[in-house]
Each structure stands twice: as structure tokens, then as C-alpha cells.
Residue, then its C-alpha position, 0 to 999 in steps of 0.5 A: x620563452x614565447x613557445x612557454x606562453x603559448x603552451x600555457x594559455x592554450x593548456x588554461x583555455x582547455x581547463x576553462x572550457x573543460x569547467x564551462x562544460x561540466x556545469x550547467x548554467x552556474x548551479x554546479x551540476x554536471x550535464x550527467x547528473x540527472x534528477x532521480x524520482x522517489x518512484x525511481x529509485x524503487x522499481x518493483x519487480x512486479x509493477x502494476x498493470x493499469x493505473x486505474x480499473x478501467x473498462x480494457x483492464x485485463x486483471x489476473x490473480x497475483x498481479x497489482x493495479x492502482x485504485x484510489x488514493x490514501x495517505x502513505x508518505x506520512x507526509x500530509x502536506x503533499x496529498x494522499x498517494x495512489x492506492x496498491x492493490x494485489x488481485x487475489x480472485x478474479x471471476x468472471x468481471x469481478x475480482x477480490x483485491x487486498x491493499x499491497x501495503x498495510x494502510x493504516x494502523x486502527x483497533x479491532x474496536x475502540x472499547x476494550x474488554x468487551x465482546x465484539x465481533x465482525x459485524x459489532x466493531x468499530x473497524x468495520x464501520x471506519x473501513x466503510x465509512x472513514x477510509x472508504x470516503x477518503x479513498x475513493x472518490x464518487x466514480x471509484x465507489x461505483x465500482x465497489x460491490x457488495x460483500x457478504x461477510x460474516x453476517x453483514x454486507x460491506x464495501x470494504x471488509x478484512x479477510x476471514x480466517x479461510x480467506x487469509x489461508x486459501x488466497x495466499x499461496x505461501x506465509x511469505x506473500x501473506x507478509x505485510x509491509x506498513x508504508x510510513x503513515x501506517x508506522x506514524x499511526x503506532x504500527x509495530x514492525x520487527x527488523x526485516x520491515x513488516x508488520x501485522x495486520x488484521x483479519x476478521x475472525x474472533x472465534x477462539x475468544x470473546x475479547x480477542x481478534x486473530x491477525x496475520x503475525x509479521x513472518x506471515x503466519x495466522x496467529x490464531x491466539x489473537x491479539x485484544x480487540x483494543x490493541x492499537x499496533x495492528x495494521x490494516x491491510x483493507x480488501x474490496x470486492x470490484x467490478x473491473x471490467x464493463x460487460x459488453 
């Protein structure tokens, strides 16, 4: 009867210490749960490659980095996110960069049934103005040069119609996929997660803008300039490295 008793306890003493073991200081997580991050849990497969243009970046086609914050969580309480760009030219100390995502969601021009090009469009001026204030901060806009495009010069600009053709190898890496900020901001997406977005060109009618359709192919009949469900997908000319 005592070997019974003994038997018992040693066998309730285990199971105590087996509870003790597997809870961390009363909150009852066990000692292998660990706290996984958003960024965790969505690892590319192409990661960036610098946190931010510095002077060793040593940038090339096709790769990302990290430039400026804008707001794409769509949660406003916790700050802007850090910005992700694709490279798609590199020459000499300057590279051509396209936001991975698109950002936002705006009109081509806020007034409809108008005549509006490039250069006229209120989108041109928000991306210069708006959007660029709120990206980048005094350092960063140092680095952002001069663009020639379509009769105006820019800091922040959409690709043209050839750009939008040559610099993306495939329809699937011309794809645009919204963050959440832009689908709070209106942005139309279909069931495989992408979106459309906008690029400067206006050459087949006076009233309407062609933009890159969510399979990723260049919708040449255009959407109206007016229409608010298209995406931005804002590009930026940069000078990454400092010459020596």
C-alpha cells in the first residue's frame, strides 16, 4: 500500500513539473512558441538588397531596395511603411526604379471629360508634389533627378507607353499588386490579387489614359482619365552611387 503511494506522488510530482516546464511565467505559452513578425511570415524570394541608396549600393536590373516610406499597411496609426523599389535600368551611377507595389489609387485628372495629357494632369502634379513630400524625406529628394518626360521634367513620373513595353521582360513581371492602403483608396483587383495601374500615355483619345490591365498587358483603348480605380505604380530616376 505504501509502495502505492509512493508510486502515486512520484508520478503527480512529474506531471507538475512537465506543466511547470511548458509554461512560460504563468502567460501559457510554451517555452517553443516563438512571436512571429509580419515580415516573417512573407519572405520573398527576392529580397531586397540595401535598406536605402547609399553610396557602396551596388544595384542591377531586376533586383529591389528600399527607398522612402508611404503609407501601405492602411493602417494610419502606425506610420508609413518603407518604400519597394524594382530596378529597371541601371547606367553608369543612375538607375530607373518602379515601385514594386502599387502605392496609391488616384484619377489620370480629377476633371472629367476634358482633354488632358501628361504634362496638364493633376496626377503629375500630386506625384511631384503630394507623394514625393511625403516619401522622401530632404536627404532622399537629393537624390532624385531630373526626368525628361513628355514634354515636362519631373521627379516622380509614370512610364510611357515604350517604357512600360521594353523595361519588363514578360506581361507576368508587368503584373501590379495593390498593398491594402491602395484597395482602401478604391483600387479595383480580380481574384488572383492584382490590380491596374497607370502609365503616361494618351495618344489614342483626348479623354482617355492607357494603363497596364491586371493580367499585365498594355490596355491600349485606356481607361477615362477621371476614373478613380486605377493604381499608381509611381517611377523615379535616382543617383545611387556617389562618384568617386
Amino acid at each position: 500500500m505504501r509502495n502505492k503511494r509512493s508510486w502515486t506522488a512520484v508520478i503527480a510530482a512529474g506531471m507538475l513539473l512537465l506543466s511547470l516546464c511548458a509554461c512560460d511565467s504563468g502567460n501559457g505559452k510554451t517555452t517553443t512558441e516563438k512571436s512571429v513578425s509580419p515580415s516573417e511570415t512573407s519572405v520573398s524570394s527576392e529580397a531586397p538588397v540595401n535598406d536605402a541608396l547609399t553610396v557602396d549600393s551596388a544595384l542591377k536590373e531586376g533586383q529591389t531596395v528600399m527607398f522612402g516610406r508611404y503609407e501601405q499597411d492602411g493602417n494610419l496609426e502606425n506610420g508609413a511603411e518603407p518604400i519597394e523599389w524594382r530596378v529597371l535600368s541601371v547606367k553608369d551611377d543612375r538607375a530607373m526604379l518602379i515601385a514594386e507595389k502599387i502605392l496609391d489609387c488616384k484619377p489620370f485628372h480629377e476633371t472629367g471629360w476634358v482633354s488632358v495629357d501628361w504634362e496638364t494632369c493633376t496626377l503629375r502634379t500630386w506625384l511631384n508634389e503630394d507623394f514625393c513630400q511625403a516619401a522622401f524625406s530632404e536627404e532622399e529628394q537629393v537624390k532624385l533627378l531630373d526626368t525628361s518626360h513628355d514634354g515636362s521634367t519631373d521627379k516622380v513620373f509614370l512610364l510611357s507607353y515604350k517604357q512600360a513595353k521594353s523595361l519588363f521582360a514578360s506581361k507576368a513581371k508587368r503584373k501590379g499588386f495593390p498593398t491594402a492602403y491602395a484597395l482602401q483608396q478604391g483600387l479595383l483587383e480580380n481574384e488572383n490579387g492584382t490590380g491596374m495601374w497607370w502609365i503616361a500615355s494618351y495618344n489614342h483619345h483626348p479623354y482617355r489614359v492607357d494603363y497596364i490591365s491586371r493580367g499585365g498587358g498594355i490596355n491600349e483603348y485606356g481607361a477615362r482619365a477621371h476614373d478613380n480605380w486605377v493604381g499608381v505604380r509611381p517611377a523615379v530616376r535616382v543617383k545611387w552611387k556617389v562618384s568617386d
